[in-house]
NUPA-766258 format. One line per 8 residues: their letters; for each residue x, y, z of N, C-alpha, C. Coordinates in Angstrom, 1 decimal, always signed. Atoms other than C-alpha are relative to their C-alpha. Example, Ala and Ser with C-alpha at 12.3 -4.5 7.8 and 13.67 -1.06 7.14 Angstrom:
# NUPA-766258
as> +0.9/-1.2/+0.0/+12.3/-4.5/+7.8/+0.9/+1.2/+0.0  -0.9/-1.1/+0.0/+13.7/-1.1/+7.1/-0.8/+1.1/+0.8
# end
This chain:
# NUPA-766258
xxxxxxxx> +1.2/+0.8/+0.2/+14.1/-18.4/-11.0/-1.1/+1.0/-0.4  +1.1/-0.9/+0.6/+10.8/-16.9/-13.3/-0.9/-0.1/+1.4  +1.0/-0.3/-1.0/+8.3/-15.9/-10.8/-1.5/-0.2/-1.0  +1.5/+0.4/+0.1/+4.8/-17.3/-10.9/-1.4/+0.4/+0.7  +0.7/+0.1/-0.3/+3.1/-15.8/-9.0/+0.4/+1.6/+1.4  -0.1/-1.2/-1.0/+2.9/-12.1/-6.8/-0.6/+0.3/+1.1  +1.2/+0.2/-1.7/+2.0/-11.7/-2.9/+0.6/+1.1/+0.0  -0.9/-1.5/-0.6/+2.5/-7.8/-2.6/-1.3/+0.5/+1.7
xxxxxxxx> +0.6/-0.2/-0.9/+1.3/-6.7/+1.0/+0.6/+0.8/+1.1  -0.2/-0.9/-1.1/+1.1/-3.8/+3.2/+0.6/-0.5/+1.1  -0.5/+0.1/-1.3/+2.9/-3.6/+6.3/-0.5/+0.2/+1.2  +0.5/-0.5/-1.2/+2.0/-1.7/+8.9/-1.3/-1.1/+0.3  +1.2/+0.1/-0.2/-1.0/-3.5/+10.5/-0.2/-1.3/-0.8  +0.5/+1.3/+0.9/-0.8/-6.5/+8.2/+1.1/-0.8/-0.3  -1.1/+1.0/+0.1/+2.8/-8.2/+7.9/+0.3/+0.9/+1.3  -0.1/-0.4/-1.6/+3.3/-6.1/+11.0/-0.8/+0.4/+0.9
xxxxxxxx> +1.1/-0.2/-0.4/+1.4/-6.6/+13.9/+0.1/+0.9/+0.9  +0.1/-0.9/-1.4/+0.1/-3.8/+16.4/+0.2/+0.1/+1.1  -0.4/+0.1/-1.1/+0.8/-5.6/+19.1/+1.5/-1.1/-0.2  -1.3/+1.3/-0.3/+4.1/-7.8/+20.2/-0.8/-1.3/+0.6  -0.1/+1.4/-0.5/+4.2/-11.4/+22.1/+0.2/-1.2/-1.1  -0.7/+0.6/+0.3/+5.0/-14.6/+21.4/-0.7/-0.6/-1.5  +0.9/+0.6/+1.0/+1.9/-15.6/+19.2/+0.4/+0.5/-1.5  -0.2/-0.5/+0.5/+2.5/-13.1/+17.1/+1.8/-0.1/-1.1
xxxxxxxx> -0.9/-0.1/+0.3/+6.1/-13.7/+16.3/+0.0/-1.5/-0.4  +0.2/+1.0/+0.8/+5.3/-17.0/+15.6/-0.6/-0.3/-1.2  +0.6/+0.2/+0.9/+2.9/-16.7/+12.9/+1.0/+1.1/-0.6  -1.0/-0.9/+0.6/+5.8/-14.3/+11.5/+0.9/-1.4/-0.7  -0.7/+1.6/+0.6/+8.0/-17.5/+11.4/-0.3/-0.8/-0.9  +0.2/+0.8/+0.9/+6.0/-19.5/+9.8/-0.2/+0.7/-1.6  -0.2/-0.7/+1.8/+5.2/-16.7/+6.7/+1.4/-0.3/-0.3  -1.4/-0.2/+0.8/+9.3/-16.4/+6.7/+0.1/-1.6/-0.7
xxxxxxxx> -0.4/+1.1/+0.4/+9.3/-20.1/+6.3/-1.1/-0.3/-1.0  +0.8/+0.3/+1.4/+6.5/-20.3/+3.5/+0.4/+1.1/-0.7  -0.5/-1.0/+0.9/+8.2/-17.5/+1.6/+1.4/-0.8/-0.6  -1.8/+0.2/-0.2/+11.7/-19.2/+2.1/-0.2/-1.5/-1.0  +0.6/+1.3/+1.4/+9.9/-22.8/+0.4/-0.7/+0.1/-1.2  +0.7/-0.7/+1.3/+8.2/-20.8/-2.5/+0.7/+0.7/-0.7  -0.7/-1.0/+0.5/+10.8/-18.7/-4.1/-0.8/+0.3/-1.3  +1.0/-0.3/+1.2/+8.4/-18.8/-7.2/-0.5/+1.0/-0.1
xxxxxxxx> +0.6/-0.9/-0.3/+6.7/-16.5/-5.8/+0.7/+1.0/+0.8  -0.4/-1.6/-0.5/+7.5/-12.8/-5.7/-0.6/+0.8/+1.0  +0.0/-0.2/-1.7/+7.3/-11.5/-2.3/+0.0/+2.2/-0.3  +0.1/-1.6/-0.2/+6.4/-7.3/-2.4/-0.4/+0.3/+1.6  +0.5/-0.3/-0.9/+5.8/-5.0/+0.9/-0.7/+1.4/-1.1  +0.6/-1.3/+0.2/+3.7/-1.9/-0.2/-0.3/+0.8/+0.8  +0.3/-0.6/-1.4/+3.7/+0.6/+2.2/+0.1/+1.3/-0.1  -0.3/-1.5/+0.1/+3.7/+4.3/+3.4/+1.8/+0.3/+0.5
xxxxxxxx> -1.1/-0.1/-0.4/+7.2/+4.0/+4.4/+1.5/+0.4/-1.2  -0.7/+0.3/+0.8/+10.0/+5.1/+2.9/+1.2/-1.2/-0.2  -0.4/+1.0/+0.0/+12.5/+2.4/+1.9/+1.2/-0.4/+1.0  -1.6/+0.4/-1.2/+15.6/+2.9/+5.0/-1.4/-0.8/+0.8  +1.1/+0.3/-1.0/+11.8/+2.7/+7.2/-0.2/-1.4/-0.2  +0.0/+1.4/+0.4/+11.1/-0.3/+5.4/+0.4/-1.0/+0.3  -1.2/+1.6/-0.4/+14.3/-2.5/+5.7/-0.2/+0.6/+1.3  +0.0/+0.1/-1.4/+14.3/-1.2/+9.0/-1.4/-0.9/+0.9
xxxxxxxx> +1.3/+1.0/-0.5/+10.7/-3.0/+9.8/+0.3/-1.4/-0.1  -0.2/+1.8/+0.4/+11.9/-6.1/+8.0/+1.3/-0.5/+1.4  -1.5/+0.6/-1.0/+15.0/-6.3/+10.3/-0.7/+0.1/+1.3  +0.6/+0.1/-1.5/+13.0/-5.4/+13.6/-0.6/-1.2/-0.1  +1.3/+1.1/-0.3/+10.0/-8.1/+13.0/+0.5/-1.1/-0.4  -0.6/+1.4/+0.6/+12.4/-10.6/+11.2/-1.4/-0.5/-0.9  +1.0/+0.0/+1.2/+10.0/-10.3/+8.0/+0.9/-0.5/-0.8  -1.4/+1.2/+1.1/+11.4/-12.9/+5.2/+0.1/+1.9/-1.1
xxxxxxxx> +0.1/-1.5/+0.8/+12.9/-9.8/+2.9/-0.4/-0.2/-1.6  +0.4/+0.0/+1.4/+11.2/-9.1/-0.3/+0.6/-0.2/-1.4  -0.7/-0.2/+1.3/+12.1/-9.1/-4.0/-0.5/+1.4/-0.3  +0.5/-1.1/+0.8/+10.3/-6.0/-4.4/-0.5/+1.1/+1.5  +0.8/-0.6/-1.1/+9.3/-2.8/-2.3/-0.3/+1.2/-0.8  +0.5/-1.0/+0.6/+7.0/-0.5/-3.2/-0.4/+1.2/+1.3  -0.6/-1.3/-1.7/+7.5/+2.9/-0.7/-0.9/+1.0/-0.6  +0.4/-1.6/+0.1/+5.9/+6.3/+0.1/-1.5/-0.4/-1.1
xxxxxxxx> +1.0/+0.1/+0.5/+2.3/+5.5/-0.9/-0.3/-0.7/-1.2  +0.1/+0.1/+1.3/+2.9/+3.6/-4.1/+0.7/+1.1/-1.1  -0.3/-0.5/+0.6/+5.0/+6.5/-5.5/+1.2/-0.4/-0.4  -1.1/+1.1/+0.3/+8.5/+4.2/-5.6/+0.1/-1.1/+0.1  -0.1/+1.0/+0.4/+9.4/+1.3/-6.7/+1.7/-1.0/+0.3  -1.4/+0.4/-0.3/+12.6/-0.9/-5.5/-0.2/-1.1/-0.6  +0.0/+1.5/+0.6/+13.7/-3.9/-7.0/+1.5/-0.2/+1.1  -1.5/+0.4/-0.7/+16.6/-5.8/-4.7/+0.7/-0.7/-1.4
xxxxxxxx> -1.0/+0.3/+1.4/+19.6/-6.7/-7.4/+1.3/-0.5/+0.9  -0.4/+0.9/-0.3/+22.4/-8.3/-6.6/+1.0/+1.1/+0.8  -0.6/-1.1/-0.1/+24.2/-4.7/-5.9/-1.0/+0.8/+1.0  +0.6/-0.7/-0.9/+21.4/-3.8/-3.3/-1.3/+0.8/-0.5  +1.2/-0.2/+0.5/+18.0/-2.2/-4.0/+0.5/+1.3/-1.0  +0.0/-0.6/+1.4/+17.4/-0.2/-7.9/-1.0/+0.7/+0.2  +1.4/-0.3/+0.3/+14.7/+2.0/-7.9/-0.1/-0.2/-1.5  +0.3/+0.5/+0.9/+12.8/+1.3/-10.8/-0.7/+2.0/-1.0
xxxxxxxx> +0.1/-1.6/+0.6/+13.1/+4.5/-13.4/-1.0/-0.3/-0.8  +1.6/-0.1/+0.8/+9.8/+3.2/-15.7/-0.4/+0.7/+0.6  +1.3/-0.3/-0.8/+7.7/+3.6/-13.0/+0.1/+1.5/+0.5  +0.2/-1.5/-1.0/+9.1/+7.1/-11.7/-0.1/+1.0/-1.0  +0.7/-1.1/+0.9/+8.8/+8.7/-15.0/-1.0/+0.0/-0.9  +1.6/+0.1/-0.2/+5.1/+7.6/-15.6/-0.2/+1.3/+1.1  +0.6/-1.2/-1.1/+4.3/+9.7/-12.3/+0.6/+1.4/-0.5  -0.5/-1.6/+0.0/+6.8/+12.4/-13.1/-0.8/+0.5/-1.8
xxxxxxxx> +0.7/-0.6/+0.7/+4.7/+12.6/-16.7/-1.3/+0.5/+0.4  +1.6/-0.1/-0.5/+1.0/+12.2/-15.0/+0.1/+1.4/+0.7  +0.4/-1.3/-1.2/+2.0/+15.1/-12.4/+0.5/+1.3/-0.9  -0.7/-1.5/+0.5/+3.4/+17.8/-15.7/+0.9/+0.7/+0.6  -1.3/-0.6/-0.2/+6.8/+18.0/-14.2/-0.2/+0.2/+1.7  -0.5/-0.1/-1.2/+5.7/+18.7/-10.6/+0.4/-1.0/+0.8  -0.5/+1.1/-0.9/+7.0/+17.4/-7.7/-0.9/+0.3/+1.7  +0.2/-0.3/-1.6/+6.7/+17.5/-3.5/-0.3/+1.6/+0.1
xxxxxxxx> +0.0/-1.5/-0.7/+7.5/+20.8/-2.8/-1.1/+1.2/-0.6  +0.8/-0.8/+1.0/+5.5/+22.2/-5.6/-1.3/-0.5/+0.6  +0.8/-0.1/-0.5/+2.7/+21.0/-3.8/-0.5/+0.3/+1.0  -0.1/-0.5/-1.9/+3.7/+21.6/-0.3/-0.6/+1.7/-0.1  +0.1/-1.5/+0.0/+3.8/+25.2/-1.9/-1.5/+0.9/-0.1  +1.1/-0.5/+0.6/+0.2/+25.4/-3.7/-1.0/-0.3/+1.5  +1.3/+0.2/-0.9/-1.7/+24.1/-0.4/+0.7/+0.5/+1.4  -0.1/-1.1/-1.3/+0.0/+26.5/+2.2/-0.9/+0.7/+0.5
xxxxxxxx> +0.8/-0.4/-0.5/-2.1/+27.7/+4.4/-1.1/-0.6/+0.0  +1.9/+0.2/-0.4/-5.4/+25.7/+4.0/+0.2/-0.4/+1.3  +0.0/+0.4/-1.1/-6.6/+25.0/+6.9/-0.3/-1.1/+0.7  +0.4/+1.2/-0.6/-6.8/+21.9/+9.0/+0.8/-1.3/-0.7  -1.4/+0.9/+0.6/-3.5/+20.4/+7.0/+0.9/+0.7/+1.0  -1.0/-0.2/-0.3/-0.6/+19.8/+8.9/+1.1/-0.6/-0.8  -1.4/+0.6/+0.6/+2.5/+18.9/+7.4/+0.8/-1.4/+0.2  -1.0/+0.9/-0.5/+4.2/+15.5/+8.2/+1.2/+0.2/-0.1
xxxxxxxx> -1.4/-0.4/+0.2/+7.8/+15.3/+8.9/+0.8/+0.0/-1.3  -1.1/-0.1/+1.6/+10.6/+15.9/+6.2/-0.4/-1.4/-0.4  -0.4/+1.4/+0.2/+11.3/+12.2/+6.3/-1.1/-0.7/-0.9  +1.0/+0.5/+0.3/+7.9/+11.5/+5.4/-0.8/+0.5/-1.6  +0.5/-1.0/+1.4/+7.6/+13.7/+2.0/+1.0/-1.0/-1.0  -0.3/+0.4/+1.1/+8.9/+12.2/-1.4/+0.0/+0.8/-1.0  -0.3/-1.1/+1.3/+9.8/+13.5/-4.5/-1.7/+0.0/-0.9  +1.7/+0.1/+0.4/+5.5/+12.4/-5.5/-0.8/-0.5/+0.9
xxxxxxxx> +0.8/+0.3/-1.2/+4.4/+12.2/-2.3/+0.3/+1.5/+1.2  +0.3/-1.0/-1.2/+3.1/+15.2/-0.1/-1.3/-0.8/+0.8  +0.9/+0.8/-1.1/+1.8/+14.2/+3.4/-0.5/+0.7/+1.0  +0.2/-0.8/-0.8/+0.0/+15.8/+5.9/-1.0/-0.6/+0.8  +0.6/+0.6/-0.9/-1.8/+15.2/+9.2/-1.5/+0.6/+0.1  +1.0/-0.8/-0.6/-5.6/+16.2/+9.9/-0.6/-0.2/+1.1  +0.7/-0.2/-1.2/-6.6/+16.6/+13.1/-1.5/-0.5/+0.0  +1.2/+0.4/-0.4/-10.1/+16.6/+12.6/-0.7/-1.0/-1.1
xxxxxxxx> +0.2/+1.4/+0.7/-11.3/+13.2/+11.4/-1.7/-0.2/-0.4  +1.4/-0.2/+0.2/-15.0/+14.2/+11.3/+0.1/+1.3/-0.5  -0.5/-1.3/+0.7/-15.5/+16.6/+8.5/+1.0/+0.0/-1.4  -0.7/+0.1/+0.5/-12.9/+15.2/+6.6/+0.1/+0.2/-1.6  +0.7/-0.1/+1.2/-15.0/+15.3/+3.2/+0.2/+1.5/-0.2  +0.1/-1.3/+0.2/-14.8/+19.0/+3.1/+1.7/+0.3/-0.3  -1.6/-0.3/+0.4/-11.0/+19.0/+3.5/+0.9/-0.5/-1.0  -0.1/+0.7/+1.4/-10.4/+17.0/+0.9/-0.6/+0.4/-1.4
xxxxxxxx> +0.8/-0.9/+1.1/-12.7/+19.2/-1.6/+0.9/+1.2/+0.2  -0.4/-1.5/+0.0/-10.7/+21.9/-0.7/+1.8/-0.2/-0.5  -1.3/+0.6/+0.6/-7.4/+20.1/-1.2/+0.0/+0.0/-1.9  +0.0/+0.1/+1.4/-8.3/+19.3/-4.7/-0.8/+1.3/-0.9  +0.3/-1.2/+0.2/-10.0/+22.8/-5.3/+1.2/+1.0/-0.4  -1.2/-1.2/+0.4/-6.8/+24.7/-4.8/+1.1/-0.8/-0.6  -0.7/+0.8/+0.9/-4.9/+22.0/-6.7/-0.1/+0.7/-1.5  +0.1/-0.5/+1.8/-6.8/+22.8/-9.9/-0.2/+1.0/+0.1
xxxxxxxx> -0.3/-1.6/+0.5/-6.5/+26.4/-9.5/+1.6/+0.3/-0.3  -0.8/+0.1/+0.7/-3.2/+25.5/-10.0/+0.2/-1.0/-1.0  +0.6/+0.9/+1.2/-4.1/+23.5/-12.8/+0.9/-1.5/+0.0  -0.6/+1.1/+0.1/-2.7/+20.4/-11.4/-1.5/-1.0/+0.6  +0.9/+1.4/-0.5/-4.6/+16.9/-10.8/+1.0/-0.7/+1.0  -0.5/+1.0/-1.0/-3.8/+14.6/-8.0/-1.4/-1.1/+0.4  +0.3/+0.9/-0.5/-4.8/+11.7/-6.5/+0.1/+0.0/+1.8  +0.2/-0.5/-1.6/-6.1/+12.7/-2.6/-0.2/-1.1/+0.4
xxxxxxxx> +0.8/+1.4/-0.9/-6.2/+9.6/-0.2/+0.3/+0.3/+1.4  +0.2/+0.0/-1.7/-7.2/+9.7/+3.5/-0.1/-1.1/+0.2  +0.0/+0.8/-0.8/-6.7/+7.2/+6.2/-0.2/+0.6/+1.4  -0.7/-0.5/-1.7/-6.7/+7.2/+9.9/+0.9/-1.0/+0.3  -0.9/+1.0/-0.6/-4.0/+6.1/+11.9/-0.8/-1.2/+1.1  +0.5/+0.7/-1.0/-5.4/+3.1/+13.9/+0.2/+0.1/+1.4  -0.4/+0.4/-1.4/-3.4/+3.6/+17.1/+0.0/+1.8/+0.5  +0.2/-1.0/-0.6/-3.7/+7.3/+17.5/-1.5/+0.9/-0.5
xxxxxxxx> +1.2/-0.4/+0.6/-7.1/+8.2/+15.5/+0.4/+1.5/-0.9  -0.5/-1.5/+0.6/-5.3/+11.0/+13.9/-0.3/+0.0/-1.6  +0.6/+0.2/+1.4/-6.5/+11.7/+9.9/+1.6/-0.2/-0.9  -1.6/+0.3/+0.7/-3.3/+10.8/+7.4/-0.8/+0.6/-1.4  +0.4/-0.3/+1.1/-3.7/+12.8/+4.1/+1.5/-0.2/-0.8  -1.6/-0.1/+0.6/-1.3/+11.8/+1.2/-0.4/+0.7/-1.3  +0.0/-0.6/+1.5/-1.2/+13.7/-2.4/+1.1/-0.5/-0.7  -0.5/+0.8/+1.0/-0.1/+11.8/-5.0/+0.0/+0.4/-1.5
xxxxxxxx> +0.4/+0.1/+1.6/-0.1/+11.9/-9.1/-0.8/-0.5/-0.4  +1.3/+0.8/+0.1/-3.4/+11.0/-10.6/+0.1/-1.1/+0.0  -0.2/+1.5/+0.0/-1.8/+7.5/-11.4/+0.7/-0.5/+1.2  -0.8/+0.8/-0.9/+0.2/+6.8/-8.5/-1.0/-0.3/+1.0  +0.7/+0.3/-1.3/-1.2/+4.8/-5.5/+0.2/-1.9/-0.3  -0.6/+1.4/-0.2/-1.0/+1.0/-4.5/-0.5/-0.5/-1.4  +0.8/+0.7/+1.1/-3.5/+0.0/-7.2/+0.7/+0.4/-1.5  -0.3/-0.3/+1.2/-1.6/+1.8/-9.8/+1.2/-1.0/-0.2
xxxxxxxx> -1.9/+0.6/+0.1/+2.4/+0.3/-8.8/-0.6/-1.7/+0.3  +0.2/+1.8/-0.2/+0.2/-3.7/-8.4/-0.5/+0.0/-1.7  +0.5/+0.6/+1.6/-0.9/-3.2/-12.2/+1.4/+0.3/-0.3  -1.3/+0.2/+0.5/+2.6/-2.1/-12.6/+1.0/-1.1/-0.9  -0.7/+1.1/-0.9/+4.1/-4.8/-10.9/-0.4/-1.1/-1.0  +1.3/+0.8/+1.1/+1.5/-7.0/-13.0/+1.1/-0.5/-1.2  -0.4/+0.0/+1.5/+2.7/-5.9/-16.6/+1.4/-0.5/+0.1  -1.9/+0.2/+0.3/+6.6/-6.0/-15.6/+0.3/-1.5/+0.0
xxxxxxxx> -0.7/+1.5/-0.6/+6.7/-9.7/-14.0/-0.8/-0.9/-1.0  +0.5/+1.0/+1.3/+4.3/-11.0/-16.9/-0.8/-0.6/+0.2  +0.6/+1.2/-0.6/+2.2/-12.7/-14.6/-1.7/+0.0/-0.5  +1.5/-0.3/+0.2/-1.6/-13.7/-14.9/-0.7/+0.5/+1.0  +0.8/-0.7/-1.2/-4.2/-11.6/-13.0/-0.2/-0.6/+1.0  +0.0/+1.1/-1.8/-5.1/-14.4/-10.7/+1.2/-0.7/+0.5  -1.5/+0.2/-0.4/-1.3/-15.0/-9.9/+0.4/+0.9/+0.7  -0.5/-1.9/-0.4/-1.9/-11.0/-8.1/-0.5/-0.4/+1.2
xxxxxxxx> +1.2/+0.1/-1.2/-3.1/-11.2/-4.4/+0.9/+1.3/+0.3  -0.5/-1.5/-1.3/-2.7/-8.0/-2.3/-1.0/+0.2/+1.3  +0.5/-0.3/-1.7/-3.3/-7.8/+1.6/+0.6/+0.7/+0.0  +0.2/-1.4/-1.0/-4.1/-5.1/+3.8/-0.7/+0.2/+0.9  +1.0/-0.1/-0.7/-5.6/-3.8/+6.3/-0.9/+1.3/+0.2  +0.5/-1.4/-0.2/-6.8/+0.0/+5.9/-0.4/+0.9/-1.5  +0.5/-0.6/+1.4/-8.3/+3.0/+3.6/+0.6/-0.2/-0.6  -1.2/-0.4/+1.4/-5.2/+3.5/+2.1/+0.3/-1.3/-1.1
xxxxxxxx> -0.1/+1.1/+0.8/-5.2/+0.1/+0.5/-1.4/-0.1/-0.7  +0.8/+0.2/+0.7/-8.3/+0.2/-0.7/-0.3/+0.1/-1.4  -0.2/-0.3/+1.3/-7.9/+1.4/-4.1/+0.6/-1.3/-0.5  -0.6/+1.0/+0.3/-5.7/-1.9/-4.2/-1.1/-0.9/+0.1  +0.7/+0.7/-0.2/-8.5/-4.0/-2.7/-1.4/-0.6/-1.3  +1.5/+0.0/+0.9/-11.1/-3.2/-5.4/+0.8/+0.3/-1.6  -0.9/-0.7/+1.7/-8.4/-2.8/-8.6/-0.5/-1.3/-0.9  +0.6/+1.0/+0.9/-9.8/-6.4/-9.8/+1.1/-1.0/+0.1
xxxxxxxx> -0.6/+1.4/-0.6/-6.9/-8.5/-8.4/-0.4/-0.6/+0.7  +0.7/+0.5/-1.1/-7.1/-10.8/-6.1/+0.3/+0.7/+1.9  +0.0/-0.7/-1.1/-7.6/-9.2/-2.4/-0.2/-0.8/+0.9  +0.3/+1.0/-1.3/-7.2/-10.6/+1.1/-0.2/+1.4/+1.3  +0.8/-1.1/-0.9/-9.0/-8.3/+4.0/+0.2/-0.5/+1.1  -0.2/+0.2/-1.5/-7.3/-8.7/+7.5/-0.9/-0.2/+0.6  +0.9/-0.7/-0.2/-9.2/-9.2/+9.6/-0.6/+0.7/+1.3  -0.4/-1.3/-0.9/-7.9/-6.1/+11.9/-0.5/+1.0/-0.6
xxxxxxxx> +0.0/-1.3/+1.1/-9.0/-4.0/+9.0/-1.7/+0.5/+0.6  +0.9/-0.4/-0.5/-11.7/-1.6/+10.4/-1.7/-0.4/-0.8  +1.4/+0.1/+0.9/-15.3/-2.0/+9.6/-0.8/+0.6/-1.1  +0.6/-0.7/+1.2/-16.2/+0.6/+7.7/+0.8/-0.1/-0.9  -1.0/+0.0/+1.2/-13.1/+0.1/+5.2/-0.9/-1.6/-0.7  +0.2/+2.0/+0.6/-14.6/-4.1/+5.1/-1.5/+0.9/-0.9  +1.4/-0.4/+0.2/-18.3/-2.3/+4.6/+0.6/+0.6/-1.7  -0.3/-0.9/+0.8/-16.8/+0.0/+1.7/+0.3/-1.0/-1.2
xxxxxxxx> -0.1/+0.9/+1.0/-15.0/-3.0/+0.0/-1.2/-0.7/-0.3  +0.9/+0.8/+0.3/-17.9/-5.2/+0.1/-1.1/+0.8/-1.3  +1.1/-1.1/+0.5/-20.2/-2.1/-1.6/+1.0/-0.1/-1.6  -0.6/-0.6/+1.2/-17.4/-1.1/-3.9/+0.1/-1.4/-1.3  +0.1/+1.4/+0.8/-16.7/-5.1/-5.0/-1.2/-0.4/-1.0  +1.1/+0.6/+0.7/-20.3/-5.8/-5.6/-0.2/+0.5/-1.3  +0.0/-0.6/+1.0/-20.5/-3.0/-7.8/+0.5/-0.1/-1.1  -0.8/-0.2/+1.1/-17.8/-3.8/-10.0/+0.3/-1.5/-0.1
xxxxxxxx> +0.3/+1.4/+0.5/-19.0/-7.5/-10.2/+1.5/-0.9/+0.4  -0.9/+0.8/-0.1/-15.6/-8.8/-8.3/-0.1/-0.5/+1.2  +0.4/+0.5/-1.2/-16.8/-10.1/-5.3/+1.0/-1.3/+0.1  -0.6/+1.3/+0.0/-15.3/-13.4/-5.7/+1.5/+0.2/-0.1  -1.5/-0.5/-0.7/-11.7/-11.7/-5.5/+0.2/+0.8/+1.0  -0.2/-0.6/-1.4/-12.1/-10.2/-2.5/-0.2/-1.2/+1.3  -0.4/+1.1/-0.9/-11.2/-12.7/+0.5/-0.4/+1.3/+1.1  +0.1/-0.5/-1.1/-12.1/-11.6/+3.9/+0.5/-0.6/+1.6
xxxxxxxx> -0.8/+0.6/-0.7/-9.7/-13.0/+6.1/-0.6/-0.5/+1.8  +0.5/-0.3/-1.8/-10.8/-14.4/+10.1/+1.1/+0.2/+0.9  -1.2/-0.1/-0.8/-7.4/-14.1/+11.2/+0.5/+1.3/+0.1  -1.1/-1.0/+0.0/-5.2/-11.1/+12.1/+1.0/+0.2/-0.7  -1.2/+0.5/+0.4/-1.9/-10.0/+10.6/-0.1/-0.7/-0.6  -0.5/+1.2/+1.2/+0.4/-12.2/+8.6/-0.9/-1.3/-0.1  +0.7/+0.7/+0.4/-1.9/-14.9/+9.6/-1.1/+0.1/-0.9  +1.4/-0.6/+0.9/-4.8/-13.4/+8.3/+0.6/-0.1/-1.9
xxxxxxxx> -0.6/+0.0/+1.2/-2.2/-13.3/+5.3/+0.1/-0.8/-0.7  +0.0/+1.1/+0.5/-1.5/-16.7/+5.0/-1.4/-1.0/-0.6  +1.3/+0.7/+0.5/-4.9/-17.6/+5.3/-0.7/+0.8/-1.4  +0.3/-0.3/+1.7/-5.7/-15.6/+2.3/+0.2/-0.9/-1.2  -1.0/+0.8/+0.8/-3.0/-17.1/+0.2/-0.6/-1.4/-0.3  +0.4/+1.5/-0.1/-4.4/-20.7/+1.2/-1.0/-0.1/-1.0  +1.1/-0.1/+0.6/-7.7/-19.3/-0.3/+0.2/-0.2/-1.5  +0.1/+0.3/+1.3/-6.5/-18.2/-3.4/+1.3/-1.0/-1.1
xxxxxx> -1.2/+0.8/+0.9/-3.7/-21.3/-4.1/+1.0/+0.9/-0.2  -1.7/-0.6/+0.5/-0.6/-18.9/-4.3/+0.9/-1.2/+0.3  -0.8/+1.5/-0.2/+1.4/-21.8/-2.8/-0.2/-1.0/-0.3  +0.1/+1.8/+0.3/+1.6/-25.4/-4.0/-0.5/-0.5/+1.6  +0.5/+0.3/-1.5/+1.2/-25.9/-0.4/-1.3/+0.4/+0.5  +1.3/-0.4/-0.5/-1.9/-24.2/+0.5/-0.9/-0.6/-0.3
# end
């Protein structure tokens, strides 16, 4: 069946919720069951996970499974096929041109030693995704100047995004290829499936989606998503005269998801 219509949306914190119980697992239900009556509509997760972490979320939370996952910050791309998930080779040699051949390690190597980067685990690095933890979450502006300082003294460009973890307050730094990030693999996503701009919604709930929130699709804004990220979109929206695609959801989670959706008609049902 042609797809009419794209619902790509973060996980962590937004199709999966922070806490358990029963409430919770019910408004899961009902998304699996309005995903499961819409096949029209192309179903994405976008996340920082890589893709085993992925299916592994969908199988814990009993998340309806996608047609599409986009892993490791927006740096991969999965399509499911009938032979099991394809990464998608357009999209990984766009990044591998933007970044002039480098990769992970090549950057793990150029930002040895700064200080106040830690490393995240193996698991958590990608072939255009270096990750690392920062401790100190005040200040953060400085470490991030200095990231992209000793970048272009090795005369590479990237694309630096910070978050914090919500449940431990810990700083998340990812380094990317100047094009890669959610907002880049949803225009992707966009051009491949043919669809029209207002046929694009993307929920979330954190920094790291922001670049998605304000790309000029349509956006739906948990609403678990901290204040200063809502404050930021609201600033950044007005600015770029798209106010009117940005949704600010009252609900939590998937609900918070659905009620988006309702907002901007993705479903015949809503």
């Amino acid at each position: 069946m042609k797809k009419n219509a794209l619902l790509a949306s973060d996980m962590d914190g937004t199709v999966i919720p922070l806490e358990g119980g029963r409430e919770r697992a019910a408004e899961i239900r009902r998304f699996r069951q309005l995903i499961e009556e819409n096949p029209q509509v192309a179903l994405a997760y976008v996340t920082g996970r890589h893709l085993e972490l992925g299916l592994a979320g969908v199988a814990q939370h009993r998340l309806p499974r996608p047609d599409i996952f986009v892993c490791d910050v927006g740096t991969t791309i999965f399509f499911h096929q009938q032979d099991g998930w394809q990464r998608d080779e357009g999209y990984r040699q766009q990044l591998r041109k933007s970044w002039g051949g480098h990769r992970g390690p090549d950057i793990a190597r150029f930002l040895a030693g700064l200080a106040g980067l830690e490393a995240q685990e193996v698991e958590k690095q990608s072939e255009f995704k270096q990750s690392y933890y920062l401790a100190q979450v005040h200040g953060s502006d400085a470490i991030l100047a200095a990231i992209r300082d000793r970048l272009a003294s090795h005369g590479v460009a990237a694309n630096v995004i910070y978050s914090v973890d919500s449940l431990t307050n810990i700083g998340l730094v990812d380094v990317l290829p100047p094009v890669a990030a959610k907002d880049y693999a949803l225009a992707y996503l966009w051009h491949r499936l043919g669809l029209d701009q207002e046929r694009v919604v993307y929920a979330g709930d954190s920094g790291n989606d922001l670049l998605a929130f304000v790309s000029g699709f349509n956006a739906i804004i948990v609403a678990n998503t901290a204040a200063a990220v809502k404050e930021e979109v609201r600033n950044q929206a007005r600015a770029k005269g798209i106010e009117s695609r940005t949704f600010f959801a009252s609900a939590r989670y998937v609900q918070g998801v659905m009620e988006g959706c309702c907002h901007f008609n993705i479903f015949p049902a809503s």
